[in-house]
C-alpha positions as CSV (number, residue, x, y, z in Angstrom):
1,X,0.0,0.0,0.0
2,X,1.1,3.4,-0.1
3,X,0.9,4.1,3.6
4,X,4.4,2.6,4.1
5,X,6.0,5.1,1.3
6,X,8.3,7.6,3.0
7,X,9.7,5.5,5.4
8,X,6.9,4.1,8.0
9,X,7.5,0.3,8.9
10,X,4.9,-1.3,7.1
11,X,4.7,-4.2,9.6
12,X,4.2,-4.2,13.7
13,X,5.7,-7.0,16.0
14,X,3.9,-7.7,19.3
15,X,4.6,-11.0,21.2
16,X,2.2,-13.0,19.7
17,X,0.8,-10.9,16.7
18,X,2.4,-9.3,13.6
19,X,0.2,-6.7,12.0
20,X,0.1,-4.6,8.7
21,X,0.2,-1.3,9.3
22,X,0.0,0.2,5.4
23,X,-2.9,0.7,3.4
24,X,-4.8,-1.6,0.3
25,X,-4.5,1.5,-1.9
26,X,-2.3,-0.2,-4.9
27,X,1.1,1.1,-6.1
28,X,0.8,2.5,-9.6
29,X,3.1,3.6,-11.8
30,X,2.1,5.0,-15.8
31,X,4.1,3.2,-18.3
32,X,2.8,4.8,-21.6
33,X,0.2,7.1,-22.5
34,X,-2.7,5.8,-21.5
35,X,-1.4,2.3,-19.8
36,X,-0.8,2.0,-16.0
37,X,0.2,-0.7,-13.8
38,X,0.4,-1.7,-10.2
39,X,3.9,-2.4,-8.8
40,X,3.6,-3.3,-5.3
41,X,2.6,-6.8,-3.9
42,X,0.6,-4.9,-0.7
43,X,1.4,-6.3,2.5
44,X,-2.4,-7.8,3.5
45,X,-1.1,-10.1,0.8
46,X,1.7,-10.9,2.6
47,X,-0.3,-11.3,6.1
48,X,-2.9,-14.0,4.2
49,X,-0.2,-16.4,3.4
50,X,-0.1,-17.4,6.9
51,X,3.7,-16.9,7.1
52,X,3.5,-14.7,10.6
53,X,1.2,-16.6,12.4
54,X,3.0,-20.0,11.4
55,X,6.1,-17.8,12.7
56,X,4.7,-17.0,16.0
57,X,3.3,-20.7,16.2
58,X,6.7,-22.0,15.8
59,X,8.4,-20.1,18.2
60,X,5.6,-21.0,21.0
61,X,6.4,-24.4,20.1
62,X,9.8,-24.4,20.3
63,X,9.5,-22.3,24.1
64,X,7.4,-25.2,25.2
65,X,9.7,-27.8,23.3
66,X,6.5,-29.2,21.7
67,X,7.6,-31.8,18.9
68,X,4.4,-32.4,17.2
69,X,3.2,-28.5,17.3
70,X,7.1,-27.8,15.8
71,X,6.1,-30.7,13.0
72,X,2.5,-29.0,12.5
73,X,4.2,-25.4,12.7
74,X,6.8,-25.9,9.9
75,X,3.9,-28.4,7.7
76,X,1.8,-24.5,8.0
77,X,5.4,-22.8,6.9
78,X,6.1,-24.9,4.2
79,X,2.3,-24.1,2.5
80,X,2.9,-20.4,3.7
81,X,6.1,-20.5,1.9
82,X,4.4,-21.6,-1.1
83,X,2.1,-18.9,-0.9
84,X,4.7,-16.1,-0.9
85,X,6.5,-18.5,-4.0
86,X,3.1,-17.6,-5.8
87,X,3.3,-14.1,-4.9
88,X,7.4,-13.6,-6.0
89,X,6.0,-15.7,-9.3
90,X,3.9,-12.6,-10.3
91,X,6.1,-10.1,-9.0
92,X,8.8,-11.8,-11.4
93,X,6.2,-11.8,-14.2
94,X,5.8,-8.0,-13.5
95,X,9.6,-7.6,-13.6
96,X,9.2,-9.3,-17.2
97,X,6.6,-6.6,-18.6
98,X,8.7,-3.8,-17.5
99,X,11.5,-4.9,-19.0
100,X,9.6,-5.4,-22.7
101,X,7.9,-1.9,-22.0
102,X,11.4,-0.9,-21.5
103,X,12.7,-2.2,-24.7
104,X,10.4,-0.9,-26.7
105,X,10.7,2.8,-25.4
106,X,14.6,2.5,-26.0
107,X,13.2,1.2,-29.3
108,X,11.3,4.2,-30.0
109,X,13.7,6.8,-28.3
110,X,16.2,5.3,-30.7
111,X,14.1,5.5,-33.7
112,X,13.4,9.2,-32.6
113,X,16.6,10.1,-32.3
114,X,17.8,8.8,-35.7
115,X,14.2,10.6,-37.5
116,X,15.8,13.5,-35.4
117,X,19.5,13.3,-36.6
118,X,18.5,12.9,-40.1
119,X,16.4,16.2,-40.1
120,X,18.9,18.8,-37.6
121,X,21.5,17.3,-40.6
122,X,20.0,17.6,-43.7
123,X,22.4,19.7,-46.2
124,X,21.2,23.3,-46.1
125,X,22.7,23.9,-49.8
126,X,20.9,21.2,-51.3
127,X,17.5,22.4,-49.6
128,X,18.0,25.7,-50.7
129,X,18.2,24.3,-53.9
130,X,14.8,22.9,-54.2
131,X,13.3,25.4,-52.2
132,X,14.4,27.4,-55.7
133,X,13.3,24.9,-58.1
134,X,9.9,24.9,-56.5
135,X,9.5,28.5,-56.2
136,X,10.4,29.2,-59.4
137,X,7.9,26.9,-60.8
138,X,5.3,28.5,-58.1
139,X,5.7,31.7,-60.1
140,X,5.9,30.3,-63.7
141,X,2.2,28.5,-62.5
142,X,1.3,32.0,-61.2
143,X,2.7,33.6,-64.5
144,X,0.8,31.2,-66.6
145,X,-2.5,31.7,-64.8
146,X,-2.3,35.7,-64.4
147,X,-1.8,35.5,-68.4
148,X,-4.5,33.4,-69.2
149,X,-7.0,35.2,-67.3
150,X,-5.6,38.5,-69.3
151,X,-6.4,36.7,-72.6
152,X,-9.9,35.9,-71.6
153,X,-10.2,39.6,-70.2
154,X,-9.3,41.2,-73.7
155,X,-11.4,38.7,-75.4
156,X,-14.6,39.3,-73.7
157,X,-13.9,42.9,-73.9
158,X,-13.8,42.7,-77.7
């Protein structure tokens, strides 16, 4: 959540109790124009994988040197664990789209850059040039025109 941005510990350790102290409002970042994505795995998440309490059962266990609760406790671990291997799993997959968002971006900065080069370097003297050529055929057009409409002037006045 963002309620841990800034600095605040997003988690609080009593004796027997571990508790989230962040927010469920998501982590979002804009990638593109009009594309946004969330970038945090919030810490609720976290809490429902059991991982804390299993913790905390654990350590009770071991205090009161309890062999069957320790076998229970670290059975509860091992499924928390594969909880939070789910949760990494998606994290990782986020990882992945960054890194093609990324890509293309250097794509397109690069592809930018180049459209860019090409017209800061084009050769002033040949653009000149058929700046001329064009202009000069602008007028010969305008020439033309402006003479054919004198022709039909004098003929209707006849």
């Amino acid at each position: 959540g963002t309620a841990t941005i800034g600095g605040r510990e997003p988690f609080s350790c009593e004796d027997s109790r571990v508790d989230y102290r962040g927010n469920d409002e998501p982590v979002v970042r804009r990638i593109a124009d009009n594309q946004s994505i969330t970038v945090a795995v919030g810490g609720e998440r976290l809490v429902e994988t059991g991982m804390f309490d299993a913790l905390v059962r654990l350590r009770d266990a071991l205090r009161e040197s309890d062999e069957d609760a320790v076998r229970e406790t670290i059975d509860e671990i091992d499924a928390s664990a594969r909880k939070i291997s789910s949760l990494a799993a998606g994290v990782g997959a986020l990882q992945n789209r960054l890194n093609m968002v990324k890509q293309r971006l250097n794509i397109a900065n690069l592809n930018l850059t180049s459209y860019l080069s090409q017209t800061e370097e084009a050769d002033i003297a040949d653009i000149i040039v058929r700046y001329n050529a064009e202009e000069t055929a602008y007028q010969a057009a305008l020439q033309t025109t402006s003479d054919a409409l004198q022709l039909n002037l004098l003929k209707f006045l006849r």
